[in-house]
N, C-alpha and C positions, 0 to 999 in steps of 0.2 A: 638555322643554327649551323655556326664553321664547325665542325669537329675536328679540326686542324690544333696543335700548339701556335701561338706564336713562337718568334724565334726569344723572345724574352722568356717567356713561359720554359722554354727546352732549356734555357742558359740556368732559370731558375733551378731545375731539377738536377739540370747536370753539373753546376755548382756544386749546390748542395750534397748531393751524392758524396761526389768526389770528398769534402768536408770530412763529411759524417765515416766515408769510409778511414779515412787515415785518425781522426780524434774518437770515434765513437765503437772502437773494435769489441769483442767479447770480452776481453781484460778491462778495458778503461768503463763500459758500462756496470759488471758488476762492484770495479772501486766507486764508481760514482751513487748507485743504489743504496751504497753502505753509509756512507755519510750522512748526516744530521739532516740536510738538508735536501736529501734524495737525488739530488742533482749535479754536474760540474761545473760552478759559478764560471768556469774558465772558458769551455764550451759554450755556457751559453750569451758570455760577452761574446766571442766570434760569431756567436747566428746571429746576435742583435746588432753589433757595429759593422760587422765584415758585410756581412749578407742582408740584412734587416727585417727579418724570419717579422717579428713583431709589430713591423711597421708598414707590413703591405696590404691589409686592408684599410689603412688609416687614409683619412685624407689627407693633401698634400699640405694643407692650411694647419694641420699639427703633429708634421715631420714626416707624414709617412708618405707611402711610397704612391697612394694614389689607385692604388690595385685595386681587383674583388676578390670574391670569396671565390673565386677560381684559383688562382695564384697561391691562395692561402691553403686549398685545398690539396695543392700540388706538392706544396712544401709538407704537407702533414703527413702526405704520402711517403716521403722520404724521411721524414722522422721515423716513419712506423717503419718501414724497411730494417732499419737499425733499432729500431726499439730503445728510441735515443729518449735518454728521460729528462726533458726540458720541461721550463713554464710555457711551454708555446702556446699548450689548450687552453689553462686555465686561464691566461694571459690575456692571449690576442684571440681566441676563438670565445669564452664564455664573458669573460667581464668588458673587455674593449669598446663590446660592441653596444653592450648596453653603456657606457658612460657615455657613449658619440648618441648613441639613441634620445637619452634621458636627463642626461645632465645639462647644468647650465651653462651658459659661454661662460663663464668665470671656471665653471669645476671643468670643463673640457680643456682650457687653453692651460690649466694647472695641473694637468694631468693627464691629458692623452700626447704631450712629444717629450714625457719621459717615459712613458709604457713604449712608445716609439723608438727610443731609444736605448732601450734594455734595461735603464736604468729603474725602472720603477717597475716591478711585479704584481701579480693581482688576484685573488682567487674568490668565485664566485661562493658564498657561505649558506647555500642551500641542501637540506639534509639528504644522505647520498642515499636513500630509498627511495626520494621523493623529487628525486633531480628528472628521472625522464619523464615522470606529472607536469612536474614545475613546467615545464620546455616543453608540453603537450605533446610527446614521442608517443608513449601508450596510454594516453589519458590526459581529456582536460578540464583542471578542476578548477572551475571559475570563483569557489569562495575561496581558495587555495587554504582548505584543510589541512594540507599536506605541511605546512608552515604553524601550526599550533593550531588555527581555528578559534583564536579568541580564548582558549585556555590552558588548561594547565601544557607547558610543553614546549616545544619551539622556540621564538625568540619573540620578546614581547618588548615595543617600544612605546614610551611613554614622554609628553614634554617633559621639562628642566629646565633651571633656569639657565637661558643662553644658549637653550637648543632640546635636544634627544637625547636619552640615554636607554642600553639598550640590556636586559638579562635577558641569559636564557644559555642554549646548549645548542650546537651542530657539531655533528659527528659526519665522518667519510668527505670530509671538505677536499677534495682535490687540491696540493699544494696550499692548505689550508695554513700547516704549521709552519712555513717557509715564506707565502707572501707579505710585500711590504703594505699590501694594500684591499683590504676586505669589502666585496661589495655582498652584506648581509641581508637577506630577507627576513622582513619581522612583521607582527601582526601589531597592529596598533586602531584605538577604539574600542577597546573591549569587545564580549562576544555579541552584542547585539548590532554592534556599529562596525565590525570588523572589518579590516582590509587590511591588503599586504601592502608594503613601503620598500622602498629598498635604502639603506643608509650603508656611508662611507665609515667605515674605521680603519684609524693608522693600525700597522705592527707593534708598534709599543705602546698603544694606548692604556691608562691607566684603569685594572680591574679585565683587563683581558688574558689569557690564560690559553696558551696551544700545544699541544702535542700530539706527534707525529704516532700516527694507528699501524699496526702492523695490517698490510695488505695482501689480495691473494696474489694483485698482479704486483712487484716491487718496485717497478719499471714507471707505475703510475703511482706517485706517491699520494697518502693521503693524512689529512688532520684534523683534531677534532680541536673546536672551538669553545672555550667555556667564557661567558660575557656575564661581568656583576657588575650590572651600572656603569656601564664604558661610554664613555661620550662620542656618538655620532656625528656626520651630517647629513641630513636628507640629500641625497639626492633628486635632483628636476624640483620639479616642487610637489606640495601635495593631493594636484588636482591631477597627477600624472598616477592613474594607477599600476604596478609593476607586470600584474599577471598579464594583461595581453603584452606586454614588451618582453615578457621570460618567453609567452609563447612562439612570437612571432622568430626567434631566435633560435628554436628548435631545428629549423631546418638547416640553419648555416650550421650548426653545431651536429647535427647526423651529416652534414654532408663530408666535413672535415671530418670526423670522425670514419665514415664509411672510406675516404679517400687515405687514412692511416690505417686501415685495416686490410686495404688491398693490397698497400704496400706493403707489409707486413705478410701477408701470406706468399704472395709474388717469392716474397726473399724465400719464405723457410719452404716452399715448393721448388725454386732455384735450387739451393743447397741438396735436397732430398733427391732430386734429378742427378746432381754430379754426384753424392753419395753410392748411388745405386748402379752407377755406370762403370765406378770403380772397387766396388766391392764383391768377392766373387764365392762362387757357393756351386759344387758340383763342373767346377773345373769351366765354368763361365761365370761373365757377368751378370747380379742379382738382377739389373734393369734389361737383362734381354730376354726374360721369362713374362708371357703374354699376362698373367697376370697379374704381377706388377704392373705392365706398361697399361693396363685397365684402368687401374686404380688411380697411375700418377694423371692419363689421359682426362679420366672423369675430372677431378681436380682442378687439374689445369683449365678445363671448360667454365668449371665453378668459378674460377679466380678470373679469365676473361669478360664473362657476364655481368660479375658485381666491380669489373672497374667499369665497363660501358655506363651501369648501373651510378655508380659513385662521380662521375663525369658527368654524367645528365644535370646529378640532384646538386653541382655544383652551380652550373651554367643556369640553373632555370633560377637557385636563388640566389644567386649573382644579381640574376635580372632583377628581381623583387627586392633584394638589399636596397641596388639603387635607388629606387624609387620611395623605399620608405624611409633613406637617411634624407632625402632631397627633401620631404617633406619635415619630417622631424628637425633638420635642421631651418627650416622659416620658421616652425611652431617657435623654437626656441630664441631668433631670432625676434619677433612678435615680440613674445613674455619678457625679453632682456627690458626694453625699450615701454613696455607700459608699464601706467602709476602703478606707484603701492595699493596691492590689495586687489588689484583685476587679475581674473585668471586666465588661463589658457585662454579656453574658452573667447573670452570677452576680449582678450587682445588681438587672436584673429579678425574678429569686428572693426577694431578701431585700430587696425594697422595703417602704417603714414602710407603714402603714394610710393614705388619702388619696394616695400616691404611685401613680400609673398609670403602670405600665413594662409592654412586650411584649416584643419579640424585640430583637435592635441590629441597625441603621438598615442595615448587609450585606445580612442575613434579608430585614426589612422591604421592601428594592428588590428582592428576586427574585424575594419572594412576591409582591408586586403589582404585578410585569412587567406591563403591556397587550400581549395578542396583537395587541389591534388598533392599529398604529402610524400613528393618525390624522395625528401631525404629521409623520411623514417623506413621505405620502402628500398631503398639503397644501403643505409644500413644493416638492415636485416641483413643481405643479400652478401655485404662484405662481410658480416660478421660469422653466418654461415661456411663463407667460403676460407675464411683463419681459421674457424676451428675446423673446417676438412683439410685444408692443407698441412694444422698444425698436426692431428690428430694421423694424417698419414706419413707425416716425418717422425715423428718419433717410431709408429711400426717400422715403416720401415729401413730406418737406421738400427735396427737389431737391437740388442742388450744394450749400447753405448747411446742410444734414443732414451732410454728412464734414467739416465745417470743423471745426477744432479749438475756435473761437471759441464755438460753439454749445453747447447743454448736453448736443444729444441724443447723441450717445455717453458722455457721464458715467453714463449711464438701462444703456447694454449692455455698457459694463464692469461697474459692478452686478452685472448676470445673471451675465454669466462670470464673474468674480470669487468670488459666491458658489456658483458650480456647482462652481469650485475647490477653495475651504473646506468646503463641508458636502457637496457632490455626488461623483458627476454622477448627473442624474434619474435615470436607467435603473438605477442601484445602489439608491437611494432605496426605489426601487417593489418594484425585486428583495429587497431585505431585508426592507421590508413584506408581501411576498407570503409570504419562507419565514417569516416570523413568524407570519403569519395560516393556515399548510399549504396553501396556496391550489393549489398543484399538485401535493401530498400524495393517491397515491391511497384511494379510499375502504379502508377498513378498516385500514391501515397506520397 
């Protein structure tokens, strides 16, 4: 492993930065929080044409930029620096990837180079208690309960004539009530035959119903989804089951996520540093009393660790991305090209000569599960190290650290917030741990 940037990679960051600092300052973010939309449509055409924040884990074959989830994780690191409230997550880290995963050459070539191009948005419509289940961060639930379980609850899909229709309820949808483009998990089979599906709905579809939920972090917007009978379309087909592809997804999604969390405490331990070097108390400066310089030292260690940490759990599932879009992309190659009515499955079999097809893209995420759950283990490690960073800027910026008017609690809602969504640590570690046997005794 290089531990080196490339010089792309540095251009990325240092771009971006630059960006984010002159459009994304403490004024322009909370006007942008405030709007309908949680966001500034104006910003984030500049990240997707200027820069193309949303097209760099995409492949080059539809628009993007060819990159991995290292790239992607760089960038979210510099989102989180600024606490810039884009679709970037829900966008190009949670739904992207499953459409390149799962979908078919028609729903990808339709779809993934206007998500490419900013033009098209996306937000993944799994329930926000149940999201770091879904994505096997603290648990992983193979009947995926956590989506209704075949009864009353969740989202329940049923044929129609001329396809799916889908009822039901999600709440805490990230960019839920703002995306153009919903990729829903729903239970369909009833409870004896149950499984999860993932289907496409427009923004305006008819019988769909959104509004934006008041959040703890504002910064991460969120919406709840209410669905009566909205016409879907499946996504991939139905021999492709969702849960090992939500799982398998987990780790690119703690990785960017852990890589926006570093960044984020980086900045609000920066600011806390220069705060304390010019604020004075007892006729010197408050940062030249030992213990302060304790408190910021510890921290600053904390924030070192979970970027080495948040950097690993990019580069390793970087590696395993490759590998499982390379496949998923033949499976779905295969399926384009066999008769009506063969599945996966059976088209790998009767693939032409020059067609490379393996197992379907189910197989392929179970068979190469990582024991080692670098990015739920990175995460934890960034999200600990935001809320010590957040939690020592505010002490120590004095009285003008609790005021509303400051930004440093926008830094520890952040932490909580996502300790909400994807946490908490302590589950994190603990699902890392029984993944890896780690208290598994010997010979069992």
């Amino acid at each position: 492993m290089d531990a080196r940037f490339t010089d792309e990679q540095d251009e990325i960051r240092r771009t971006l930065r630059e960006l984010l600092g002159k459009r994304c300052g403490p004024e322009e973010l909370r006007a942008a929080v405030d709007t309908p939309a949680g966001h500034d449509p104006a910003l984030w055409a500049l990240l997707a044409g200027q820069l193309g924040l949303p097209a760099l884990a995409l492949p080059e074959a539809y628009g993007g930029a060819g990159c991995t989830v290292t790239e992607l994780a760089l960038a979210c690191e510099e989102t989180g620096r600024a606490l810039a409230p884009t679709p970037l997550l829900a966008t190009a880290v949670l739904a992207a990837p499953l459409l390149l995963a799962l979908g078919t050459g028609a729903q990808r070539a339709a779809l993934l180079p206007r998500i490419a191009s900013g033009e098209l948005t996306a937000a993944l419509a799994v329930p926000g208690p149940a999201l770091a289940t879904a994505l096997a961060l603290t648990g992983h639930d193979r009947r995926g309960q956590w989506a209704g379980g075949g009864r009353a609850g969740g989202v329940q899909a049923r044929r129609a004539e001329g396809g799916w229709q889908l009822y039901g309820q999600v709440d805490q949808v990230l960019d839920g009530h703002s995306a153009r483009l919903l990729v829903v998990a729903a239970h369909t089979g009833g409870f004896a035959r149950s499984r999860v599906l993932l289907f496409l709905v427009r923004g305006d579809a008819a019988g769909l119903t959104r509004v934006r939920q008041t959040a703890l972090d504002a910064t991460r917007p969120q919406g709840r989804i209410q669905l009566r009978d909205v016409s879907a379309e499946l996504l991939g087909g139905e021999d492709f089951d969702a849960l090992p592809a939500l799982a398998c997804l987990g780790d690119t999604v703690a990785a960017c996520l852990a890589a926006e969390a570093v960044g984020a405490a980086d900045r609000v331990l920066e600011r806390t540093v220069e705060y304390v070097g010019q604020r004075e108390q007892f006729g010197r400066p408050v940062g030249s009393f030992q213990a302060v310089k304790h408190r910021l030292a510890d921290a600053y260690v904390q924030v070192q660790a979970a970027r080495s940490a948040a950097y690993y759990a990019a580069w390793a599932t970087a590696t395993e991305a490759t590998a499982f879009a390379t496949t998923s992309a033949s499976v779905t190659e295969a399926t384009d090209i066999a008769p009506p009515g063969v599945t996966a499955t059976e088209a790998t079999d009767i693939a032409p000569p020059g067609t490379t097809a393996t197992a379907p893209p189910n197989a392929t995420a179970t068979a190469t599960a990582r024991e080692e759950k670098a990015g739920a283990l990175a995460l934890a490690q960034a999200l600990e190290a935001l809320r010590r960073a957040a939690a020592e800027g505010i002490q120590l910026h004095g009285g003008i650290g609790f005021t509303w008017e400051h930004e440093a609690h926008l830094y520890f809602k952040r932490a909580a917030g996502d300790e909400l969504l994807f946490g908490p640590v302590h589950r994190l570690r603990a699902h890392a741990a029984d993944a890896a046997h780690v208290f598994e005794e010997a010979g069992t």
